[in-house]
Structures are given as structure tokens and as C-alpha cells.
Phi, psi and omega in degrees: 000149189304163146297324163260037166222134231216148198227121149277093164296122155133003158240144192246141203233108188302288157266185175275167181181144152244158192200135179007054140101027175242160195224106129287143192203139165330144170225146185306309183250019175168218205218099182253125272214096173242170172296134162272191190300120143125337177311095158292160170332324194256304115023258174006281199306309194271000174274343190270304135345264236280303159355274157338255145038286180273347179236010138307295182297340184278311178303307196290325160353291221249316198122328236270108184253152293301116120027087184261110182292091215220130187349285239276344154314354185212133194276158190287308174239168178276132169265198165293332188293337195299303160331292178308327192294292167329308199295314178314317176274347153328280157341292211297285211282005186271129187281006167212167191332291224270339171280004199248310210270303173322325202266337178264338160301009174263324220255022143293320197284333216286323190304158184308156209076334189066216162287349178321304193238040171294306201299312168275340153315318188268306178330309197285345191253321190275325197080131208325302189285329159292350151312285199302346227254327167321295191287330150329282164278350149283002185262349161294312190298302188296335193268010180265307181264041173280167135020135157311308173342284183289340180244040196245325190286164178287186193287127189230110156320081181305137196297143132277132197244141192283164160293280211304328147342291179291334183259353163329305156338291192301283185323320209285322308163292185303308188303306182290351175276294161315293210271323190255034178217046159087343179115344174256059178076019187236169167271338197277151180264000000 
């Protein structure tokens, strides 16, 4: 396969469409995603990210296995919601606990306010104790891949999280995605 093409599994497509400078198209086994003319290699990967992104949120949206993918599923230009959008299909697509629990503590930070206002992001969405139980392990995770300095200090275990944990986190993400821009998949308010 091309370097600037890419087969998104779990969606399916009606027609062809272009979007910010990628060309979809039906596939045999999902929906396959090349650059249009003149879209370089780096242009490509992140316009491809963000893609992914928005069509984590449309399937978990709707429910929807496979992914019937339909234009209005990908917003016309990129907004403040777009970071978040990413971090979210990061989330969706990681294959393991702690790239899952990161991705959604990024895409908490990506929300209006920013890191600033993480901590009341996950509270109104995730709800307090599991905000806090998030933020607990990214500041153990960040002083475990710290300084000599910090890790000189003693040994801080990191909480462990159940699946059902994580994906309350994930809805939580989603919800705040959702929910907080009226329902149509954005962050904005």
C-alpha cells in the first residue's frame, strides 16, 4: 500500500467524498482513505489522525459497528474540538490500559479551558472520583518517567483501573464531546 493511503476498518461508505485534502472512497473491507494531488506525506498522516478521530466519535456516537461513515460525520473545517476529537480516537483505538487512560487524560486537557481546567473538566464529566483517580495516575506515571531527581523520591505505585473503569473514562470523553456542544460532536459550547 501507497504511503499516502490508508484502509479504515470498521467503516463503510456510500459514495466517494473529499475532506480536507483527503479522498474517500469505498473498500472492500472498510474505507479507503489516499491524499489528494499535491497533499504531502506529513499533510496526509495528520489530516488522517484527525479523521480517525472524528469517526471514533461518530461510530461510538451512534453505536454504529460498522460505521456507516456519511459527510456530516466530518465537520467542514477544523475547529477547537479537533485536539479533542483526536485524542479521543487515540483513546478508542489503544491497545493498551495506560495509552487508553493518556489519551483520554490528553483529550480532557484538548477540552475549552484547557489543562488549566482539566481537573473540572473530568469532574462535571467523569465525575470527581474517577477524575481524581485519572489525575493521580498521570502525575505517578509523569514523576515514574521524571528526573533523577523525582525518582530518587520513593516508589508511588500506580492506581489500578478496572475495564470497566476505562471505559467509564471513554464515555466520559465522548459524552463531553458530545453532549457538550448540544449534541453535534464538538467541544464547543
Amino acid at each position: 500500500m501507497r504511503q499516502d493511503q490508508y484502509e479504515l476498518k470498521g467503516a463503510v461508505l456510500e459514495a466517494p467524498l473529499e475532506w480536507q485534502g483527503l479522498r474517500l472512497v469505498p473498500g472492500r473491507g472498510g474505507v479507503l482513505v489516499t491524499g489528494l494531488e499535491g497533499t504531502d506525506q506529513r499533510r496526509f498522516q495528520r489530516q488522517l489522525t484527525v479523521l480517525k478521530g472524528y469517526a471514533a466519535l461518530a461510530a461510538d456516537r451512534r453505536g454504529e459497528r460498522p460505521l456507516r461513515l456519511r459527510q456530516e460525520d466530518l465537520p467542514e473545517r477544523e475547529g477547537p474540538e479537533t485536539l479533542a476529537a483526536v485524542w479521543y480516537g487515540r483513546a478508542a483505538e489503544a491497545e493498551d490500559q495506560h495509552g487508553t487512560l493518556v489519551a483520554c487524560y490528553n483529550g480532557f486537557g484538548a477540552l475549552p479551558g484547557g489543562f488549566a481546567a482539566v481537573e473540572e473538566s473530568l469532574a462535571r464529566w467523569a465525575g470527581r472520583p474517577l477524575g481524581e483517580k485519572l489525575l493521580d495516575y498521570v502525575q505517578a506515571v509523569r514523576r515514574e518517567e521524571g528526573d533523577l531527581a523525582e525518582k530518587a523520591e520513593p516508589f508511588q505505585t500506580l492506581p489500578s483501573w478496572t475495564d470497566r473503569e476505562t471505559g467509564e473514562l471513554l464515555r466520559a470523553l465522548l459524552r463531553a464531546l458530545c453532549e457538550g456542544s448540544g449534541g453535534r460532536g464538538s467541544a464547543q459550547g
